[in-house]
VMD Tcl script that draws the C-alpha trace (Angstrom):
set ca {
  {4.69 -63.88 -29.89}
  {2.44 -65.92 -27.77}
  {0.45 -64.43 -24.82}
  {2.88 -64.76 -21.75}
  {4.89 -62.53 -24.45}
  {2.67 -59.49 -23.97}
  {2.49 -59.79 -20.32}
  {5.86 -59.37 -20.08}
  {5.85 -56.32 -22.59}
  {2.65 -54.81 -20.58}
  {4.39 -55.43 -17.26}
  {7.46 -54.13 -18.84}
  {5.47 -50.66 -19.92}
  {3.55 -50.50 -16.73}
  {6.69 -50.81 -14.92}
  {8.11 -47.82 -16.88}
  {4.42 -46.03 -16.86}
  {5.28 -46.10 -12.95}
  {8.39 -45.13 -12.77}
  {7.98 -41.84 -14.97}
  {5.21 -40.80 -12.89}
  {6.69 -41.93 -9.44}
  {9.78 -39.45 -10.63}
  {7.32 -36.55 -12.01}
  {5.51 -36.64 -8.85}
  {8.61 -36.46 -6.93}
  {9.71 -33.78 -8.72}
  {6.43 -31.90 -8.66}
  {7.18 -31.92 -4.69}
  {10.93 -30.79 -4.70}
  {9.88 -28.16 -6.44}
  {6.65 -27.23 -4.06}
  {9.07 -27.30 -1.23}
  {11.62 -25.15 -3.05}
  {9.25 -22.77 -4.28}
  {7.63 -22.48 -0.33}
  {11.07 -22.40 1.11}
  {11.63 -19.27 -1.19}
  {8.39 -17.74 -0.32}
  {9.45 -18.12 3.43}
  {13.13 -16.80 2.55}
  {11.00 -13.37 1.16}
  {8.93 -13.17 4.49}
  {12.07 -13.04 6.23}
  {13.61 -10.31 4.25}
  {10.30 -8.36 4.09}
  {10.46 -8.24 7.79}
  {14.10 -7.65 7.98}
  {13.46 -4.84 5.40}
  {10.57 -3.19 7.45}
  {12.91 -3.22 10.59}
  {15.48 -1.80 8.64}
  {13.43 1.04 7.21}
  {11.67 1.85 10.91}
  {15.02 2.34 12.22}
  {16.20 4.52 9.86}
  {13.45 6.58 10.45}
  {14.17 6.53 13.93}
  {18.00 7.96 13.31}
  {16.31 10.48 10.92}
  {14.07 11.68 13.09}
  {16.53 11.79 15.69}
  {18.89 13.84 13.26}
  {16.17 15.97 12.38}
  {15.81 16.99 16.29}
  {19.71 17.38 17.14}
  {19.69 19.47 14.00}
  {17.09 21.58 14.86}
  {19.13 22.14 18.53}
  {22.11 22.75 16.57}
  {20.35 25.28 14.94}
  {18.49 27.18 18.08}
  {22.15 26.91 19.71}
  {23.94 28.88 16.40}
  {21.13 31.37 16.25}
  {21.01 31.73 20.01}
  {25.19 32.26 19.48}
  {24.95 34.71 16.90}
  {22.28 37.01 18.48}
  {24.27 37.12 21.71}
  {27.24 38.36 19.59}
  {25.29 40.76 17.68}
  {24.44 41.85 21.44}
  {27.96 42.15 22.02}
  {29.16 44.08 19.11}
}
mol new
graphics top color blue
foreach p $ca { graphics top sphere $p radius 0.5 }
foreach p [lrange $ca 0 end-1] q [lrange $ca 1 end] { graphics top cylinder $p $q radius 0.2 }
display resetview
């Protein structure tokens, strides 16, 4: 092998040297944005999920109170029939 030999076998490696980083590097950054994209995704549900669980505590709350009328109209029923009898 003479030296224009080895040049072309170090140019050959640094090529590839390039290359395999160049790809890592690029796949180092997919990922990132896959992995930020996901975190975003969760912030979205998280706030979906706390809307979700304030209005169900609305239409709880809401039952709660149209029970308890419910329940002032029954008794107010029965002691006017007690009246009655």
């Amino acid at each position: 092998m003479n030296g224009t030999d080895w040049v072309g076998v170090a140019g050959a490696g640094g090529f590839f040297l390039f290359m395999t980083v160049a790809v890592r590097q690029l796949a180092a950054t997919w990922r990132a944005r896959m992995l930020a994209a996901r975190e975003e995704q969760y912030k979205q549900l998280t706030l979906k999920y706390a809307q979700l669980l304030e209005d169900s505590v609305e239409i709880q709350r809401r039952s709660m109170e149209e029970l308890t009328q419910a329940r002032l109209s029954i008794a107010s029923m029965e002691k006017m029939m007690r009246e009655i009898e």
